[in-house]
PANURO-36353 format. One line per 3 residues: their letters; for each residue z, x, y of C-alpha. Coordinates in steps of 0.05 Angstrom, whole numbers, plus 5000, padded with zeros to 4 digits. Example, Ala and Ser with C-alpha at 12.3 -4.5 7.8 and 13.67 -1.06 7.14 Angstrom:
AS> 5156,5246,4910 ~ 5143,5273,4979 $
//
This chain:
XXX> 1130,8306,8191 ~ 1084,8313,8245 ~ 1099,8268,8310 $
XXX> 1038,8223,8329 ~ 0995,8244,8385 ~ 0938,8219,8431 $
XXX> 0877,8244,8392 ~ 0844,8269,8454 ~ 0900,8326,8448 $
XXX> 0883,8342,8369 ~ 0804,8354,8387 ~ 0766,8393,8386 $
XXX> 0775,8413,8314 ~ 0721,8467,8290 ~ 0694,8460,8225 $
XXX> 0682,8530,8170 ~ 0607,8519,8181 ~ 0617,8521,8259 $
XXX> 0604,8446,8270 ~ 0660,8422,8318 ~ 0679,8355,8329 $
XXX> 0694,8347,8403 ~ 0703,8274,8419 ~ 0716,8211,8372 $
XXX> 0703,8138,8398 ~ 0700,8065,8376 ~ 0688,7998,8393 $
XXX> 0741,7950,8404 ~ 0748,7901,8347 ~ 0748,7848,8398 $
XXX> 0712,7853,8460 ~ 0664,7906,8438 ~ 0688,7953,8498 $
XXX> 0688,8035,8471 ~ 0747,8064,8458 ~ 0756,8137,8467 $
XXX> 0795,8187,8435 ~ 0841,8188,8498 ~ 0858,8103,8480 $
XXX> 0879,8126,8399 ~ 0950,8153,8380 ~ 0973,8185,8310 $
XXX> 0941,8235,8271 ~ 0871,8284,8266 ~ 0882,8342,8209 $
XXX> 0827,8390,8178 ~ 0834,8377,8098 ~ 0796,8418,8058 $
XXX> 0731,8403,8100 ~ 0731,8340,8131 ~ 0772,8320,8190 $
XXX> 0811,8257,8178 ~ 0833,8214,8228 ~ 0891,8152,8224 $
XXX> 0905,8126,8289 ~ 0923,8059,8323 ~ 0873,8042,8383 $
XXX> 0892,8004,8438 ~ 0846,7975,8482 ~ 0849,7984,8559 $
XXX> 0808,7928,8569 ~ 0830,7872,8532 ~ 0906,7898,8510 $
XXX> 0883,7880,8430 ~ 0907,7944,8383 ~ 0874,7960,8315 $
XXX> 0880,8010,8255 ~ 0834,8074,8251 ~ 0822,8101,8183 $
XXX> 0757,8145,8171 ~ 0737,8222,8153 ~ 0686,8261,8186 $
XXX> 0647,8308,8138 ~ 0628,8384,8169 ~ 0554,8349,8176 $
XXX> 0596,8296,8221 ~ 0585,8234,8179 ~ 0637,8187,8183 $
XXX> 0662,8145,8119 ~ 0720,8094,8130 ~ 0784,8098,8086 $
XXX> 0805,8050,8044 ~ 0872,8051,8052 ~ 0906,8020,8109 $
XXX> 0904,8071,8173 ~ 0985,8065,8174 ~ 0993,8093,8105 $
XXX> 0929,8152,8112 ~ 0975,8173,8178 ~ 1039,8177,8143 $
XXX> 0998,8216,8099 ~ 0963,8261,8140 ~ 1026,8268,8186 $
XXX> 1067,8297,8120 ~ 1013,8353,8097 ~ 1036,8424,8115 $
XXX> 1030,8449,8184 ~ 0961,8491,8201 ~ 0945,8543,8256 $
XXX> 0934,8495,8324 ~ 0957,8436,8307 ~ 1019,8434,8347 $
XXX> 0980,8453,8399 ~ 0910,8468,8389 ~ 0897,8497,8460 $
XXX> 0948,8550,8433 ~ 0909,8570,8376 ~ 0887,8641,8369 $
XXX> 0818,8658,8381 ~ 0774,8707,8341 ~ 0772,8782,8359 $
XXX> 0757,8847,8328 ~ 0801,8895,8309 ~ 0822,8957,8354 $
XXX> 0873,8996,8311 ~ 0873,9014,8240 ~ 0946,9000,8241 $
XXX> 0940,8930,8270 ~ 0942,8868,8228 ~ 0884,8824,8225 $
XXX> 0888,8765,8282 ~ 0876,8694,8246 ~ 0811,8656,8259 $
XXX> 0819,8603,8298 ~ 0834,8526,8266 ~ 0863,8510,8202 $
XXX> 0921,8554,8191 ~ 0997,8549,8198 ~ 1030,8575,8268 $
XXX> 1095,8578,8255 ~ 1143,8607,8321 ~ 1176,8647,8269 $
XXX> 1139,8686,8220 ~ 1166,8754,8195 ~ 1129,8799,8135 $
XXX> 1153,8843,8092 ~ 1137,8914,8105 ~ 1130,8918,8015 $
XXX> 1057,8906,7998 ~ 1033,8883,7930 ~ 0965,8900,7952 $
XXX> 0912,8890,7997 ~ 0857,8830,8003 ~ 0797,8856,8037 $
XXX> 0826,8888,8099 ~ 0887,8845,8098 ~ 0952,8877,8078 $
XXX> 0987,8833,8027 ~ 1061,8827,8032 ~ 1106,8816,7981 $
XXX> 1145,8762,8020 ~ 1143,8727,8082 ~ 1200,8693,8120 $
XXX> 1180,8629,8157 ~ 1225,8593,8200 ~ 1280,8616,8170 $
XXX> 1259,8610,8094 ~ 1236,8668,8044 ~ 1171,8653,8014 $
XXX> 1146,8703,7959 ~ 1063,8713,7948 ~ 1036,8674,7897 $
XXX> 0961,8674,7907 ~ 0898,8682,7946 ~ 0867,8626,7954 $
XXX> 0793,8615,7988 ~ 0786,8552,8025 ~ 0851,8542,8057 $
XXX> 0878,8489,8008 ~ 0952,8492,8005 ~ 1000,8446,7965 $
XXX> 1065,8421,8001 ~ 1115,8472,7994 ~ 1068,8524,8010 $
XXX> 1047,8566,8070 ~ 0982,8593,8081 ~ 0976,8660,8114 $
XXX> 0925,8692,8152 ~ 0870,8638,8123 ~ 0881,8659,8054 $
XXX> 0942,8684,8027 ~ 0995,8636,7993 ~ 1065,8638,7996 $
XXX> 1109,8598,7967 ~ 1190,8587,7959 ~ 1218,8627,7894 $
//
């Protein structure tokens, strides 16, 4: 489970169309004074492609705290959750690690490729960074111009390939490599 964090250190968080959310405020409940992003603790994840957000404000002003529970669509509409903000973060906080989130500033950014031999670097944003990530050096094929291997160790655990997938939706259990392949425990 992921630990919860000022949300000011969790943005910005960049969208597949390119929109980025920056910044994230909101008025205090009770004496109207806005609330930054630097004022909220707990959790901001990329899920499929909106950025959800459960966090508890507190309010420099006035010292009253509240529950944050919304999504921001990749057009940056925000829609409140229904469910109460404490329950969407112990959600959020238990999906599977992505690329960034431990520490976004950390996150690999895009470049092209020099050697033919080199892997492909990961885009930046939604993808697992694990400290310890070893591949096989068995392919079972190749997607694109990625190299597929047959197994991946992460963190100390063998994960076998099970699928590409497009759209970096992973199911607990699973890890998501280089944006789109899926590994999984045997």
């Amino acid at each position: 489970m992921l630990p919860k964090r000022k949300l000011d250190e969790l943005l910005p968080v960049r969208f597949r169309n390119g929109e980025q959310v920056k910044q994230f405020s909101k008025p205090c409940v009770r004496c109207g004074n806005m609330l930054q992003a630097r004022d909220m603790e707990g959790a901001a994840r990329l899920v499929e492609d909106h950025l959800a957000i459960a966090a508890t404000a507190r309010c420099p002003k006035c010292g009253d705290s509240f529950g944050i529970a919304c999504v921001v669509d990749n057009t940056k509409r925000v829609r409140r959750v229904i469910i109460p903000s404490w329950a969407f973060g112990l959600y959020l906080r238990n999906l599977p690690t992505q690329a960034g989130e431990l520490n976004p500033s950390s996150a690999p950014e895009p470049r092209m490729q020099t050697s033919a031999d080199e892997a492909p670097e990961p885009l930046p944003a939604a993808r697992i960074e694990h400290r310890n990530v070893q591949r096989a050096d068995e392919l079972v094929g190749r997607y694109g111009d990625k190299p597929i291997p047959a197994w991946v160790v992460v963190d100390g655990a063998q994960l076998n390939f099970e699928r590409v997938e497009l759209g970096d939706r992973v199911a607990p259990g699973e890890f998501l490599l280089d944006g789109c392949l899926v590994y999984r425990a045997a």
